[in-house]
C-alpha positions as CSV (number, residue, x, y, z in Angstrom):
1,X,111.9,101.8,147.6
2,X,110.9,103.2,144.6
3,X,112.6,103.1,141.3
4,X,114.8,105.5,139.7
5,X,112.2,106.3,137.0
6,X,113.3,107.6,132.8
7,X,116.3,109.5,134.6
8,X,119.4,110.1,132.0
9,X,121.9,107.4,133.2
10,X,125.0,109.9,132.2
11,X,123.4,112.5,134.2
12,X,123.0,109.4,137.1
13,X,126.2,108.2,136.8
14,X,128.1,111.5,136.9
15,X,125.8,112.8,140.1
16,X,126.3,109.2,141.7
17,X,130.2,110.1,141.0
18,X,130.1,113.2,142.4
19,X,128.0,112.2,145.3
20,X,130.5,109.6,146.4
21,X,133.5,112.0,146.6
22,X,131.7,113.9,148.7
23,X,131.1,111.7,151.4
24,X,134.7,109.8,151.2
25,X,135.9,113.4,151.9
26,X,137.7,114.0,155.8
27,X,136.1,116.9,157.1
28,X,138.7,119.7,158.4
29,X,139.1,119.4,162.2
30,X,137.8,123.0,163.7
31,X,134.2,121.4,162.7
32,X,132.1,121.6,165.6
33,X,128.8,119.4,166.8
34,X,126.3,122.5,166.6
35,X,127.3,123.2,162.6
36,X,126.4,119.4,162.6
37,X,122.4,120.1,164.1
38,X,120.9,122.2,161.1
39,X,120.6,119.2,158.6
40,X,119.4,116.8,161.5
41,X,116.9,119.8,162.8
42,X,115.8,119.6,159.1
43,X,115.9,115.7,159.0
44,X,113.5,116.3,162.5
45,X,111.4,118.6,160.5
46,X,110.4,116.6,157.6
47,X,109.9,113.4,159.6
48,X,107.5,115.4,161.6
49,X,105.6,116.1,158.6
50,X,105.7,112.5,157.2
51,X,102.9,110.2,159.4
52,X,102.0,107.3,158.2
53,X,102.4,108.2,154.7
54,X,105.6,107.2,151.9
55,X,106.6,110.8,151.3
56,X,105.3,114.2,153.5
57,X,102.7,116.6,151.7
58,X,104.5,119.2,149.6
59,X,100.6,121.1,151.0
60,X,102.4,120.9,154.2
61,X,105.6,122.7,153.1
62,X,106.4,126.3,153.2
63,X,110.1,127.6,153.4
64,X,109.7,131.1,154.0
65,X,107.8,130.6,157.0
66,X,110.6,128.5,158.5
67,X,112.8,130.7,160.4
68,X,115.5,127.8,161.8
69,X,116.8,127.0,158.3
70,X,114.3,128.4,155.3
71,X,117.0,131.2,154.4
72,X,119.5,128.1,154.0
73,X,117.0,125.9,151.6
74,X,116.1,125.4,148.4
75,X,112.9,123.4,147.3
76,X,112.8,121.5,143.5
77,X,109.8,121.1,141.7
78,X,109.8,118.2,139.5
79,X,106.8,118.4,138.3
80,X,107.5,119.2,135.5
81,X,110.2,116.4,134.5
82,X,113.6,116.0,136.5
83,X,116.0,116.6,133.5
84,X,115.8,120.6,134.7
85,X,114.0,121.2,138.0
86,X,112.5,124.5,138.6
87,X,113.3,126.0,141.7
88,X,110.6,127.4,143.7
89,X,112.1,128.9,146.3
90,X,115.4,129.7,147.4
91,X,116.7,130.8,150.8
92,X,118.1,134.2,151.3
93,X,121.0,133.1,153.1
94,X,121.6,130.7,149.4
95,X,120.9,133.7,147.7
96,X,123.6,135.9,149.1
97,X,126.4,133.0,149.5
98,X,125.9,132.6,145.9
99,X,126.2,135.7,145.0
100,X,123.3,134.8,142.9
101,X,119.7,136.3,142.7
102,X,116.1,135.2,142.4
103,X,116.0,135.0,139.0
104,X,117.3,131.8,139.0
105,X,114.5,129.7,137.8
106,X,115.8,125.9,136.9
107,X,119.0,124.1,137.5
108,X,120.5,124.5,134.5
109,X,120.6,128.6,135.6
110,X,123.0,127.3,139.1
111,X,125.8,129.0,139.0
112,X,128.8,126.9,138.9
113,X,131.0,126.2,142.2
114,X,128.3,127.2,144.0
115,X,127.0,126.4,147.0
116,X,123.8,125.8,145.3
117,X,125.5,123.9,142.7
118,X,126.6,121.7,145.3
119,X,123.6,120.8,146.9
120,X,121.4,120.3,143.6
121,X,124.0,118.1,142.3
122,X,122.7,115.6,144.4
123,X,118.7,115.7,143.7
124,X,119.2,112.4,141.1
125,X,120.4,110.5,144.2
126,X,116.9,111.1,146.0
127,X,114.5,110.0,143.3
128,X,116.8,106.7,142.9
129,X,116.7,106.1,146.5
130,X,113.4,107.3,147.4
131,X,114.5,108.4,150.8
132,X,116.5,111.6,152.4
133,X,120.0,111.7,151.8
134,X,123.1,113.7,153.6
135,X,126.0,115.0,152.3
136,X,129.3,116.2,153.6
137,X,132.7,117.6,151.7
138,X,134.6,120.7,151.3
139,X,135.6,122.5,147.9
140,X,137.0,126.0,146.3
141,X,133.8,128.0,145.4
142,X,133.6,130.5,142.8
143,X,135.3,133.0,144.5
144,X,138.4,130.9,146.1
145,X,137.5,130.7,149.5
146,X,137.5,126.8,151.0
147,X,134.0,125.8,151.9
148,X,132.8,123.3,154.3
149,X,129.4,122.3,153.9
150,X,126.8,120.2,155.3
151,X,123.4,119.4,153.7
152,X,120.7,117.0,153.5
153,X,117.7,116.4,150.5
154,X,114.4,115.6,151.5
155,X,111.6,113.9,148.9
156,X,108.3,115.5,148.7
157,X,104.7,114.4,147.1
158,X,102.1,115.9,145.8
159,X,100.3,113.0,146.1
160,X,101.7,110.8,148.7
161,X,103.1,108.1,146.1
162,X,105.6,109.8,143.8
163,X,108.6,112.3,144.4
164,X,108.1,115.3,142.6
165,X,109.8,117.7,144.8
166,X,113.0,117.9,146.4
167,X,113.4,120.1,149.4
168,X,117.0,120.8,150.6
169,X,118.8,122.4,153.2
170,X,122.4,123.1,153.8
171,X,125.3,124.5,156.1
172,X,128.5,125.5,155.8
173,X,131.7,127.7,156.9
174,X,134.7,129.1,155.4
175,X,137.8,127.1,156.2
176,X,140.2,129.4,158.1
177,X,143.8,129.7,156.4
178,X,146.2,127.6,158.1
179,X,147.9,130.0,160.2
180,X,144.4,131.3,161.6
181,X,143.6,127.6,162.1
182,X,147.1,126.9,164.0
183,X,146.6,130.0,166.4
184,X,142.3,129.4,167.0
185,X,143.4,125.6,167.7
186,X,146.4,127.0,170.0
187,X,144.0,128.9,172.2
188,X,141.5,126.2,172.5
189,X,144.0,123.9,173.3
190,X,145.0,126.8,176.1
191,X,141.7,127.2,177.5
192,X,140.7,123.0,177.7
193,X,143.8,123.0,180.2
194,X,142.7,126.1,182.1
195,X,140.7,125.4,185.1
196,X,137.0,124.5,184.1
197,X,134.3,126.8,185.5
198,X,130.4,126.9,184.7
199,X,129.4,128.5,181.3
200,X,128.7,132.0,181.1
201,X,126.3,132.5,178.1
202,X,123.7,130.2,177.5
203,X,123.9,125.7,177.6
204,X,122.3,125.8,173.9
205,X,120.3,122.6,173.2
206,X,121.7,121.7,169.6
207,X,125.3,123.0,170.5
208,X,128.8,121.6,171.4
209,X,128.4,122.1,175.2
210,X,125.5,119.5,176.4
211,X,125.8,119.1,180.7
212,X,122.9,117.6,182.7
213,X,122.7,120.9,184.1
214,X,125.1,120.9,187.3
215,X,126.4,124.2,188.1
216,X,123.8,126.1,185.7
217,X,123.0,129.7,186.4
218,X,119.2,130.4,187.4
219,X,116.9,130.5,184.2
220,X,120.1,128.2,182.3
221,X,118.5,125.0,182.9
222,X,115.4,124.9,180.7
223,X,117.6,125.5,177.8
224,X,119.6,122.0,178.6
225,X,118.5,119.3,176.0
226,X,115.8,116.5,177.2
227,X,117.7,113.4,177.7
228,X,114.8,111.3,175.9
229,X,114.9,114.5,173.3
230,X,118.4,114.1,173.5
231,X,118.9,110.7,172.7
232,X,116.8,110.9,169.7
233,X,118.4,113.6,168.1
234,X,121.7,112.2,168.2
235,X,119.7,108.8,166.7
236,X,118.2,110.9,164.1
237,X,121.5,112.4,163.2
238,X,123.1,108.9,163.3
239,X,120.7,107.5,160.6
240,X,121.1,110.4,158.3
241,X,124.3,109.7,158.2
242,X,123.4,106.0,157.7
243,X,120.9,106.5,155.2
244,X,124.1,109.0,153.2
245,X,126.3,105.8,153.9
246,X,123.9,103.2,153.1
247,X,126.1,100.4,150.7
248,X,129.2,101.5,151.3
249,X,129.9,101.0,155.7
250,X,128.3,98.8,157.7
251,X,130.0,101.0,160.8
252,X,127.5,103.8,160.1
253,X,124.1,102.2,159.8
254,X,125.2,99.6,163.0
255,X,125.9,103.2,165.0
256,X,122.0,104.5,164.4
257,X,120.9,100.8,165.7
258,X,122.8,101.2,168.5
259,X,121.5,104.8,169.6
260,X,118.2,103.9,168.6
261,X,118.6,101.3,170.7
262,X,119.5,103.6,173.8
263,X,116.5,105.9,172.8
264,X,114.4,102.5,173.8
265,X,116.1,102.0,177.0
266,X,115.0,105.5,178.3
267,X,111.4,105.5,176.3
268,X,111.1,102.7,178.9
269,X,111.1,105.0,182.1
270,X,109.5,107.6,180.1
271,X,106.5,105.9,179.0
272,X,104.1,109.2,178.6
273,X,106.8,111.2,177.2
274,X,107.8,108.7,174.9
275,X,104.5,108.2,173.7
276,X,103.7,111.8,172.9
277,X,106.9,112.3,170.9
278,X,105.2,109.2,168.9
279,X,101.9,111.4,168.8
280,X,103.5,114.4,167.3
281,X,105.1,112.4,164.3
282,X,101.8,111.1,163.8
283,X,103.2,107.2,164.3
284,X,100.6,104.4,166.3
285,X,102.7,102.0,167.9
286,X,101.2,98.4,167.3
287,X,101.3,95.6,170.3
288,X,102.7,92.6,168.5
289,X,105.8,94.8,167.2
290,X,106.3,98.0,169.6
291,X,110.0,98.7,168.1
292,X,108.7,99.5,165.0
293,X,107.2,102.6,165.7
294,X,110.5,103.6,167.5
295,X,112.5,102.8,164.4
296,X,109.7,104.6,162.9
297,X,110.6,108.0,164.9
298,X,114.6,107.4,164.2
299,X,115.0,106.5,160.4
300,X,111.6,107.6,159.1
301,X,107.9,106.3,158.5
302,X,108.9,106.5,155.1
303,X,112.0,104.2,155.0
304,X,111.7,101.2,153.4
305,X,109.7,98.8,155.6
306,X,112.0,95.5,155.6
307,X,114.8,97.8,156.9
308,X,113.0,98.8,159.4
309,X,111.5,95.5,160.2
310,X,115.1,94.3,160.6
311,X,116.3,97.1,162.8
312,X,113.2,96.6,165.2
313,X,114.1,93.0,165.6
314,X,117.8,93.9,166.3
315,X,116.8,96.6,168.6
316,X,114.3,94.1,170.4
317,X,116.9,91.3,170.7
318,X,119.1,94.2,171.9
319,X,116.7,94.2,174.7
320,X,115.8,91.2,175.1
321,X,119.5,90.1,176.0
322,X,120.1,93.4,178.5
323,X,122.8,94.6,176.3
324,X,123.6,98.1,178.0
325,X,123.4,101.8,176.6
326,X,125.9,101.7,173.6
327,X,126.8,98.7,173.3
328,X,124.7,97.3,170.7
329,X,126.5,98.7,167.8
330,X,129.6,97.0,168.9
331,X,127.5,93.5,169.7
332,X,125.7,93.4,166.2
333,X,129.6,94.5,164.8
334,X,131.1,91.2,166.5
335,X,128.6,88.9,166.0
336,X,129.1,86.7,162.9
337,X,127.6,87.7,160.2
338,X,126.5,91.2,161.4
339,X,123.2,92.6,161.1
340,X,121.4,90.1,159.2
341,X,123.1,87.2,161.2
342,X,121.8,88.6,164.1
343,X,118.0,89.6,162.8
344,X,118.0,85.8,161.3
345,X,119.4,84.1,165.0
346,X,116.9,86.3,167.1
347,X,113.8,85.6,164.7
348,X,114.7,82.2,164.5
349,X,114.6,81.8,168.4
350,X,111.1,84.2,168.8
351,X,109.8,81.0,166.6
352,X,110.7,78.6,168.3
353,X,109.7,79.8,171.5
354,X,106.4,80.8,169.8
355,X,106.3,77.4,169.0
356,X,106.7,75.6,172.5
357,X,103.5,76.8,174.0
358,X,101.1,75.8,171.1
359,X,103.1,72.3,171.5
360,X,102.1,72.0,175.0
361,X,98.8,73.0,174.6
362,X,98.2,70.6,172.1
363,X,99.6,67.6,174.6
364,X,97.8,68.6,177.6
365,X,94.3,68.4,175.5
366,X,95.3,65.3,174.2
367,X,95.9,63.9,178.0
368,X,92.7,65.2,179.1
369,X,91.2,63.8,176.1
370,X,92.0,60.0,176.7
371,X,89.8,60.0,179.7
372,X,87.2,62.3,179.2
373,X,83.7,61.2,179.7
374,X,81.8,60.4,175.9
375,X,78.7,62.1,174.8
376,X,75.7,61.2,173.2
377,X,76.2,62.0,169.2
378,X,72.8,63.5,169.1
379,X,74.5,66.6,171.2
380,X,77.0,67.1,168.2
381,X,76.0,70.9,166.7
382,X,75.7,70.4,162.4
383,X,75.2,72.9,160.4
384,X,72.8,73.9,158.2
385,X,73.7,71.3,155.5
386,X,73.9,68.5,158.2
387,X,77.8,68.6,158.7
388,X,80.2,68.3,162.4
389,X,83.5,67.8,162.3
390,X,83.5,65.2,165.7
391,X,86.6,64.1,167.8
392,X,86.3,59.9,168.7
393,X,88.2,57.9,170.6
394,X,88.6,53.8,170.0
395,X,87.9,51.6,172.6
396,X,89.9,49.0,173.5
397,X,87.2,46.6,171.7
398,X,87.3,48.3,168.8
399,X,83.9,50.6,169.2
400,X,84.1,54.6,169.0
401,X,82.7,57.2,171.5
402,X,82.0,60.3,170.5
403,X,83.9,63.2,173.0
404,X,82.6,66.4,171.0
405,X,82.5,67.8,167.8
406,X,82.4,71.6,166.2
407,X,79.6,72.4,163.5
408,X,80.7,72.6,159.9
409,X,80.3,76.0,159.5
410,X,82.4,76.9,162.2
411,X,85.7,78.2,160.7
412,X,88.0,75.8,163.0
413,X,86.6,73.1,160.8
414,X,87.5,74.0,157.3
415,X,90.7,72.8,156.8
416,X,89.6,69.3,157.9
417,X,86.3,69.3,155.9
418,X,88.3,70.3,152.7
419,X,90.8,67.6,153.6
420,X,88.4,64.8,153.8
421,X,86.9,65.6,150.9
422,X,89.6,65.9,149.1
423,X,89.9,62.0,150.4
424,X,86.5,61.3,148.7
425,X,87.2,62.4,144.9
């Protein structure tokens, strides 16, 4: 995690304020799961770009060939110090919410009750935190209309090690007056009683209606989300909203473990799949510790590593005790102590059973030690200064016989040379 850096702490405090408001906020009920997918199709993007390094490749990064959500973004340059960004480039959908225009060339030119202002109020937050962060409230902009937004902040590096840009996305809609909202939640209320019938326009992939596919019309189906694809977005969504939560609820961050943890049920039964989504993100999965390349793929390469050591180890206990699709986050909720309880039981038992076999290793050589034959000690290998580390065994009258011995340059043997001569001084 990297630190916050010569930041001015009033400046700090007041965006940390600010940023906490935010996210305590209720968000109106006409919201809907597809206004929901832009930040996590953004959160998708810049993972994609990260690999195996701490922050993705500002090289890498250009918003106005992004058609999904470049209009809605903005991209900070800090290169220059962070006490007044410049902007480099701002979205044309920004642009004309805003009622702004591209002369706009540092923060301190943000029109206030913006839209904008409301997403670069948060940039301090990502060079504290040193990793993306979402946000979520609604407030009167500058011309008295009730906005709901969503956005999320992204850190880029010019060099891989420090954050000197901030790229940021955001979504939003006007809130409908009250009598509008009454009669559009009248008629959906009206039409979730009526008789249900297939879709007519198209099953979207990132919107609210998500079937298997059953009663699709011909040339429908191909546009029904990949469960595996599936899974992981809703995971990747989950830890944005963990990573935005992060300190204040344990509900939000226990959530992502638990869909990450379904993500790894199905990545089991689709192996080649699975491993090419791992390709794409650039992410190696390593033998000894598969889950961390998964938890990779959910939360980030970037994210700090003894986070994502623990949610691997919760994710493989998850496994390891057959605890079914979604019901992790409720198991690691109920278990005493919570999360670190549960990462500290299950390492604690990998140990000891790590432990047992070594053990019984050790006791069967012993056993076939006491009666294997002797050998001659001018057999025993030395090395080239005349030194063998040899294994004896006493006689019941008190003689030795010599059962084999390793040459002192072998590198099983120094700990025990060092040890005896530590005996000699």
């Amino acid at each position: 995690m990297l630190s916050p850096g010569p930041m001015d702490k009033f400046a700090a405090d007041q965006a940390e304020a600010e940023f906490e408001r935010d996210v305590e906020m209720d968000a109106p009920p006409l919201v809907r799961f597809d206004e929901r997918r832009m930040h996590v199709r953004a959160y998708n993007y810049w993972a994609s770009l990260l690999g195996d390094r701490s922050f993705p490749s500002i090289e890498d990064l250009n918003p106005e060939d992004i058609e999904d959500f470049g209009s809605h973004s903005v991209l900070l340059d800090f290169t220059a110090g962070i006490d007044d960004p410049v902007i480099a480039f701002l979205g044309s959908a920004l642009v004309r919410e805003c009622g702004t225009d591209h002369n706009v060339q540092r923060i301190s030119d943000v029109p206030p009750r913006t839209l904008l202002s409301r997403l670069t109020d948060h940039y301090l937050q990502i060079i504290a935190n040193g990793a993306p962060i979402g946000f979520e409230a609604e407030f009167t902009n500058q011309r008295g209309a009730e906005i709901l937004y969503r956005g999320i902040l992204m850190p880029f590096s010019s060099n891989s090690d420090k954050i000197d840009f901030v790229y940021g996305v955001i979504n939003w809609k006007e809130v409908a007056a009250s009598a509008v909202t009454n009669e559009i939640e009248r008629a959906i209320s009206e039409m979730m009683q009526a008789p249900s019938a297939a879709p007519a326009g198209p099953v979207w992939a990132d919107g609210p209606l998500r079937t298997q596919g059953a009663g699709l019309a011909a040339g429908q189906e191909e546009l029904v989300l990949d469960e595996l694809g599936r899974t992981l977005a809703d995971a990747r969504e989950a830890a944005v909203d963990a990573i935005s939560a992060e300190g204040r609820t344990r509900q939000a961050l226990y959530r992502a473990i638990g869909l990450a943890h379904a993500f790894a049920l199905i990545a089991r039964t689709r192996a080649d799949d699975y491993d090419e989504l791992l390709a794409d993100a650039g992410i190696k999965a390593q033998p000894r510790s598969p889950m961390t390349a998964l938890v990779k793929l959910v939360f980030g390469a970037g994210y700090d590593k003894t986070r994502l050591s623990e949610f691997a180890v919760a994710i493989e206990q998850g496994l390891h005790e057959h605890i079914e699709a979604g019901a992790l986050a409720a198991h690691i909720s109920d278990y005493p102590g919570g999360l670190k309880a549960y990462v500290r039981d299950a390492r604690a038992a990998k140990r000891v059973i790590a432990g047992i076999a070594p053990r019984e290793r050790v006791l069967e050589a012993r056993v076939r030690l006491t009666s294997a034959p002797s050998i001659d000690m001018t057999e025993v290998e030395t090395d080239e200064s005349g030194l063998a580390v040899v294994v004896v065994r006493r006689m019941t009258d008190g003689t030795f016989e010599a059962l084999g011995g390793l040459a002192g340059d072998d590198q099983r043997t120094s700990a025990i040379l060092r040890a005896i001569a530590e005996r000699q001084a």
